[in-house]
C-alpha positions as CSV (number, residue, x, y, z in Angstrom):
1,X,-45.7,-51.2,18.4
2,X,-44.1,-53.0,21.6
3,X,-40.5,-52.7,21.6
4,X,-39.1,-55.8,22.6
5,X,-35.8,-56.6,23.9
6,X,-34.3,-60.3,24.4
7,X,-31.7,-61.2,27.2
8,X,-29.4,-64.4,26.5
9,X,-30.5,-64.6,22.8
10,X,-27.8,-66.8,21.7
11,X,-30.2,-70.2,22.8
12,X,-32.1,-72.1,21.2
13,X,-35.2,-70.6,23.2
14,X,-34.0,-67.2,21.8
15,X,-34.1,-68.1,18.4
16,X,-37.6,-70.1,18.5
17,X,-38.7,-66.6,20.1
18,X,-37.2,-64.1,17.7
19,X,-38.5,-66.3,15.0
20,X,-42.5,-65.7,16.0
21,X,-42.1,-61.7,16.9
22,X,-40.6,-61.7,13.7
23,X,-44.2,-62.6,12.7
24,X,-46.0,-60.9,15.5
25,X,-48.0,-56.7,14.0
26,X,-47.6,-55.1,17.1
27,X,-43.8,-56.5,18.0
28,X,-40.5,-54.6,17.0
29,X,-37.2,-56.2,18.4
30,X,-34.7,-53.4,19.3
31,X,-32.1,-54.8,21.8
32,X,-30.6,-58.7,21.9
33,X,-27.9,-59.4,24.5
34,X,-25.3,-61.8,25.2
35,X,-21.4,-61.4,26.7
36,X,-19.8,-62.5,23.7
37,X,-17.0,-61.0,22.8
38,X,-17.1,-58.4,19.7
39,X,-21.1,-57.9,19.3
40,X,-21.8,-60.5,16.9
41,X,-24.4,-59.7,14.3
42,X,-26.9,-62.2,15.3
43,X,-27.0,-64.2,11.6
44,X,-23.5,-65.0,13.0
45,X,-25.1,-66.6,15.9
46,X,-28.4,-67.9,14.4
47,X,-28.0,-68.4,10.8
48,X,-31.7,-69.1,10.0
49,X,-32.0,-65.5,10.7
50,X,-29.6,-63.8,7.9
51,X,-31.6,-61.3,6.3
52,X,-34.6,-61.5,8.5
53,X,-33.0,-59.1,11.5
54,X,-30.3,-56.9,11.3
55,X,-29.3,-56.5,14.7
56,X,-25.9,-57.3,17.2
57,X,-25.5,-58.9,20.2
58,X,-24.6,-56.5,22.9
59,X,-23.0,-57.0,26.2
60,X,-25.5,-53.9,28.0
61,X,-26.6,-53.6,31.7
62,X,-30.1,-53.7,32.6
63,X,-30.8,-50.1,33.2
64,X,-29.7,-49.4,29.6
65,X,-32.0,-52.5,28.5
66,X,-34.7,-51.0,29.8
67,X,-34.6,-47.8,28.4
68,X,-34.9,-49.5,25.0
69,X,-37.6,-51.6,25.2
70,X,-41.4,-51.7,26.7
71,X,-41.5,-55.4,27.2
72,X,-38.3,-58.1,27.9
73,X,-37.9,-61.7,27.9
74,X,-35.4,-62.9,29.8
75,X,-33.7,-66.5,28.5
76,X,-30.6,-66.1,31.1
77,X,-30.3,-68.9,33.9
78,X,-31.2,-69.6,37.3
79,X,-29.9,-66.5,39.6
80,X,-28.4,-64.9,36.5
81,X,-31.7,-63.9,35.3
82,X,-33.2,-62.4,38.7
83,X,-30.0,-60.6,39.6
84,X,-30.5,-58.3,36.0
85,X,-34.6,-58.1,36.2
86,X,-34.5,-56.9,39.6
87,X,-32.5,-53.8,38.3
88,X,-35.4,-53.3,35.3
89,X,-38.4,-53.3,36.9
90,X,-38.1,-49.9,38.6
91,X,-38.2,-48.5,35.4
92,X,-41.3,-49.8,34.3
93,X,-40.2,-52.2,32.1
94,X,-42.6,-55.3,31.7
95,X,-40.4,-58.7,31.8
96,X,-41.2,-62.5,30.8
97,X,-38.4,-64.7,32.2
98,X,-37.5,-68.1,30.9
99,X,-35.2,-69.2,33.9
100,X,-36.8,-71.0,37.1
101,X,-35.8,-67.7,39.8
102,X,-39.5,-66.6,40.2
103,X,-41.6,-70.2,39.4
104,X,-41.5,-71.5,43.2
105,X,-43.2,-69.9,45.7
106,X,-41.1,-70.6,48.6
107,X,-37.8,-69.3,49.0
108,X,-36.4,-72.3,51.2
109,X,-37.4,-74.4,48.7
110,X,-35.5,-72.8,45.9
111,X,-32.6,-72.6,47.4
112,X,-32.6,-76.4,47.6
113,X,-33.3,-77.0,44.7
114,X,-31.4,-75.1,43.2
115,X,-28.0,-74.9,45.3
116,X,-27.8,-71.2,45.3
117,X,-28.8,-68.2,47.1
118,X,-31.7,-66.0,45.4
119,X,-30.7,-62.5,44.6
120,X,-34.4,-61.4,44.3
121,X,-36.0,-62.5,47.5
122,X,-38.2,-60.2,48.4
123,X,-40.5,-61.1,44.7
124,X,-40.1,-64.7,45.9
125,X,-43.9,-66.0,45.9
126,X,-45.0,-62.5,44.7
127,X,-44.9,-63.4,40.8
128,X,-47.9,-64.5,38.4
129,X,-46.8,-68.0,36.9
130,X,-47.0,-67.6,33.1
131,X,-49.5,-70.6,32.5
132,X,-52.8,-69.1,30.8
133,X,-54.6,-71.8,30.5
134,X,-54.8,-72.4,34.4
135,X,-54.1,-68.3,35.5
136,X,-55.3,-66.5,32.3
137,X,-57.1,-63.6,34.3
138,X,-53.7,-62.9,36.4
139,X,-51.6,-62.1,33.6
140,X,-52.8,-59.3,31.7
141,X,-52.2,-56.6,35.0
142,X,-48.8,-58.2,36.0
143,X,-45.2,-56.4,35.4
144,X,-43.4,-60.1,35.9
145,X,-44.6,-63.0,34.9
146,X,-42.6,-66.3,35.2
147,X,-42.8,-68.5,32.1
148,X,-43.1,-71.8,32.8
149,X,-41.1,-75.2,32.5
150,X,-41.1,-77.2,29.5
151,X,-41.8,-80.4,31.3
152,X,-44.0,-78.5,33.8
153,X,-46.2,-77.4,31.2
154,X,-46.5,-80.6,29.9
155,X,-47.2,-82.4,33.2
156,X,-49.7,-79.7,34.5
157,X,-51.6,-79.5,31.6
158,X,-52.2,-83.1,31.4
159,X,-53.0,-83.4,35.3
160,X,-54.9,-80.2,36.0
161,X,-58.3,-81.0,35.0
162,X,-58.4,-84.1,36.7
163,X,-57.0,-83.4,40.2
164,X,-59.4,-80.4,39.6
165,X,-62.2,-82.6,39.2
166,X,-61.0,-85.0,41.5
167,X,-60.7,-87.6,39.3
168,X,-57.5,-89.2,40.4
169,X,-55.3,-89.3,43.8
170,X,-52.9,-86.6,44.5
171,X,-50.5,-88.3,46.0
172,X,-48.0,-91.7,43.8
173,X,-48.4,-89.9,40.2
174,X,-45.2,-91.5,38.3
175,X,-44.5,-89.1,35.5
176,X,-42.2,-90.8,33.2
177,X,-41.4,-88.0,30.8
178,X,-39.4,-88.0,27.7
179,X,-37.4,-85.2,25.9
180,X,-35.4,-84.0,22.9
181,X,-31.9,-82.8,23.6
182,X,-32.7,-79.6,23.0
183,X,-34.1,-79.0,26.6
184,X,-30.3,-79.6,27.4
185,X,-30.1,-75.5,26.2
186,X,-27.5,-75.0,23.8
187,X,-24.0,-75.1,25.7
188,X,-21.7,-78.1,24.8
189,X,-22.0,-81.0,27.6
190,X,-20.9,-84.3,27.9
191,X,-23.8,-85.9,28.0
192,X,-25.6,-83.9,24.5
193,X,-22.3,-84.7,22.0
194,X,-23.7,-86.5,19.6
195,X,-21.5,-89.5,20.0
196,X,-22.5,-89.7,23.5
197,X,-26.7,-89.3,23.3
198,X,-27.1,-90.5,19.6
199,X,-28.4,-94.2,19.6
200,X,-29.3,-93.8,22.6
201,X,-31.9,-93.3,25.7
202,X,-31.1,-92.6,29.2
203,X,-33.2,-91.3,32.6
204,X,-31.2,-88.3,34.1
205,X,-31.3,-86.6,38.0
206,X,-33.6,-89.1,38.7
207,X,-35.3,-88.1,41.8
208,X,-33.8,-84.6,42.1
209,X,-35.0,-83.0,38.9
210,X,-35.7,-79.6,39.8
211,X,-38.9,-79.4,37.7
212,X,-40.3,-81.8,40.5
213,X,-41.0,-78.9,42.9
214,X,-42.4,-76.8,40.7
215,X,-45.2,-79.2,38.9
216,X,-46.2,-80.0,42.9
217,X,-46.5,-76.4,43.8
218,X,-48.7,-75.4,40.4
219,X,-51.0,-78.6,40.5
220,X,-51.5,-78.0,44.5
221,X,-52.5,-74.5,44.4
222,X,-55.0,-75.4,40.8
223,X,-56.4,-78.2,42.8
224,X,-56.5,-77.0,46.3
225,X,-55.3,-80.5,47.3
226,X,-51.4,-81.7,48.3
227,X,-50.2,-83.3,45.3
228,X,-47.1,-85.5,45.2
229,X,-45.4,-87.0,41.9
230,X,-42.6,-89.1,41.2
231,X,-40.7,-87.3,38.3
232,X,-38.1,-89.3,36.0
233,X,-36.9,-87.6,32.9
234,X,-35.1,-89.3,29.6
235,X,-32.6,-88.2,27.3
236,X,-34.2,-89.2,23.6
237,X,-31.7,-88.6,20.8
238,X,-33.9,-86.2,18.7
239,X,-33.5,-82.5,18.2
240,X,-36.9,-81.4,20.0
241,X,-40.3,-82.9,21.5
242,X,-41.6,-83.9,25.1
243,X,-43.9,-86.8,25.6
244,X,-44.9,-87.1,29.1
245,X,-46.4,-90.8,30.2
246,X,-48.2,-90.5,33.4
247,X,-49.9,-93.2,35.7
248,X,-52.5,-92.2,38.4
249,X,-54.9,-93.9,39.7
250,X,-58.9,-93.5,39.8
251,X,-60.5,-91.8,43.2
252,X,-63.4,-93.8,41.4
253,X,-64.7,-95.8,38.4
254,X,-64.6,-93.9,35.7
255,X,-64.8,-94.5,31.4
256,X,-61.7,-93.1,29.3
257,X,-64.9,-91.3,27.6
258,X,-66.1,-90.0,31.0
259,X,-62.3,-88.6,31.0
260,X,-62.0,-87.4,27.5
261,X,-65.4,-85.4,27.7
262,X,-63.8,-84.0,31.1
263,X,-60.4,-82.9,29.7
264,X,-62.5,-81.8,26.7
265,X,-64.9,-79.6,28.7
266,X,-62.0,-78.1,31.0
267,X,-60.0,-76.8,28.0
268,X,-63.0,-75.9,25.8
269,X,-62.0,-72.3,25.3
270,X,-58.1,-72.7,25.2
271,X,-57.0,-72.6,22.2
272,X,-53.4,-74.6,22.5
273,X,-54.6,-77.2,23.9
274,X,-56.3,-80.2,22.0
275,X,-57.5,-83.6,23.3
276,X,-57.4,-86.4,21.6
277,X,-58.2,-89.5,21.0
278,X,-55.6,-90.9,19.2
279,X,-52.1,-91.9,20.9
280,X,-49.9,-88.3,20.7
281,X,-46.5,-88.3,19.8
282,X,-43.7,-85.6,20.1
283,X,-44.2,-84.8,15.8
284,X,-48.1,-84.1,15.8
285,X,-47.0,-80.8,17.2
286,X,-43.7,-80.5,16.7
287,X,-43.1,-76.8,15.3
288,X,-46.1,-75.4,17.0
289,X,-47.5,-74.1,20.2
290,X,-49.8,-76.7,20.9
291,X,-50.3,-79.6,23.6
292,X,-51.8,-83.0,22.8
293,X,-53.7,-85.0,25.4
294,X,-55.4,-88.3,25.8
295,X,-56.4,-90.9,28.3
296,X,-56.2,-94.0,28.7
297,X,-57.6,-97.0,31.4
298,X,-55.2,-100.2,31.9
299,X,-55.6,-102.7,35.0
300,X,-56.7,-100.0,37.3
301,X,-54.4,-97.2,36.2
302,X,-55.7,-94.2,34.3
303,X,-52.7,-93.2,31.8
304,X,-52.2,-89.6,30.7
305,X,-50.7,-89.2,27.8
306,X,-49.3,-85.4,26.3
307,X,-46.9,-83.9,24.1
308,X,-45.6,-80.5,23.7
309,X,-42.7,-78.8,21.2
310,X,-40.4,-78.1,24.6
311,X,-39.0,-75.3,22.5
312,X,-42.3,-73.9,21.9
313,X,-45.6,-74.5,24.3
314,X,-42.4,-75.2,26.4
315,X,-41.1,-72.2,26.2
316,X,-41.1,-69.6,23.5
317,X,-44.6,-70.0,22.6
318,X,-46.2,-69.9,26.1
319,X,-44.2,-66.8,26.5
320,X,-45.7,-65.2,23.4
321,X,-49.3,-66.2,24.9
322,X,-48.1,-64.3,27.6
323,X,-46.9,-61.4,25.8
324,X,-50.1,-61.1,24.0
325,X,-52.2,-61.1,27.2
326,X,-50.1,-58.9,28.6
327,X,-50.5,-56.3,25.7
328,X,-54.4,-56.8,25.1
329,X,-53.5,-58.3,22.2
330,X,-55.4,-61.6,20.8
331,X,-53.8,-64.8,22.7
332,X,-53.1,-66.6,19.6
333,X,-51.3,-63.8,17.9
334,X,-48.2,-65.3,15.9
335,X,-48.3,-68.5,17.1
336,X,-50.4,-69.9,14.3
């Protein structure tokens, strides 16, 4: 039994996780933190879970952490996250983090992004990116591993096997993507009251969002080509869901069944992904750990289409495939 500790468990992330080790054999949650004041039993915090865990939220350092648990996920934020994990791993621990510190592979380019200084810089570009369905056999071995973006995953999953195929051009993909307010995390802001975001649908840090970096950097390195997108994000007024719409452009002629059969072939032995023919949308897999894809040719353009649960094969979910691998347990364990 892996004894599993969660850091930041009072986010929505957290509670999607806790929810499927709850289901998981060979997973036994010892150790949830948070700096609230007056350890909280966790029901207090996540209600759905009264009489499921009996367990507080602790304010604990990382040293203490990691003498209670064999495996962590980390669901703190940017620098937050790296400046505890860094203080773990000497003692063996094995972590999956949440937050964005170990994604990019270039320092300089994190610290722009991001507006801060990294407090784990010597890991920087040293860390296994937690996407197994494009670096499966890197997983299993690693002490690290950075769980991916919600719309990352989305966007890379429905571009990989194309720019791997060199299907489309690298360079002009628009992403146009779409997401619950959920992705928001759970802290109150402005822009996620309800009276503010409810009837309504708005683009946000357009042309700055700092998933923009990352989806280049993963879909260059799958491709072994320089890949540049346009990324616009939306605000939809629903609890949970990303739909990504994407426009490339053919290197060639090609049928949307020429492109199917690829996308088909490509993710023939992962088993979260399904492609489709129908037109996805955000409830076909809402609730699950799943990513829908399809194709589709209009006036030159070939249109990507995929959806993921942002809470899930956005987050949670990929970090229990991750879990597993990293265990030698079978991929799919708990997550259907």
């Amino acid at each position: 039994m892996i004894r599993v500790g969660i850091l930041g468990a009072t986010g929505y992330t957290a509670l999607e996780l806790i929810k499927i080790l709850l289901r998981h054999p060979h997973a036994r949650i010892t150790t949830l933190t948070s700096r609230q004041e007056g350890q909280p039993h966790v029901a207090a915090v996540h209600p759905q879970l009264t009489n499921r865990l009996d367990l507080t939220l602790q304010d604990l350092g990382p040293e203490t952490v990691a003498a209670q648990c064999d495996c962590v996920f980390s669901c703190l934020p940017h620098a937050a996250s790296a400046g505890i994990i860094m203080k773990m791993l000497p003692d063996k621990v094995r972590v999956i983090d949440f937050s964005a510190d170990y994604r990019l592979r270039d320092l300089a380019t994190y610290e722009e992004w991001y507006g801060t200084r990294h407090p784990d810089p010597e890991r920087v570009g040293k860390v296994v990116y937690g996407l197994p369905e494009l670096f499966r056999d890197q997983i299993p071995p690693a002490q690290l591993v950075a769980n991916p973006g919600c719309y990352t995953s989305t966007a890379i999953l429905a571009l990989a096997p194309l720019l791997c195929r060199q299907v489309i051009e690298s360079r002009g993909i628009i992403i146009d993507a779409k997401s619950g307010v959920s992705g928001a995390g759970r802290s109150p802001k402005l822009t996620t009251l309800y009276p503010e975001c409810n009837e309504s649908l708005s683009a946000y840090s357009v042309g700055r969002h700092r998933h923009t970096p990352e989806i280049e950097q993963i879909l260059t390195l799958a491709s072994g080509q320089t890949v540049e997108v346009v990324f616009t994000p939306h605000l939809v007024p629903m609890d949970r869901g990303i739909l990504c719409t994407i426009y490339t452009r053919p290197v060639s002629p090609i049928t949307e069944d020429d492109c199917l059969e690829l996308l088909r072939e490509f993710y023939r032995d992962q088993p979260f992904v399904r492609v489709v023919e129908h037109l996805p949308a955000t409830k076909d897999v809402s609730g699950t750990n799943y990513c829908d894809i399809t194709v589709r040719l209009t006036r030159g353009y070939l249109l990507v289409l995929a959806c993921t649960d942002n809470l899930i094969k956005g987050a949670s979910g990929v970090a229990v495939q991750n879990f597993n691998l990293m265990h030698g347990f079978d991929e799919a364990t708990a997550l259907v």
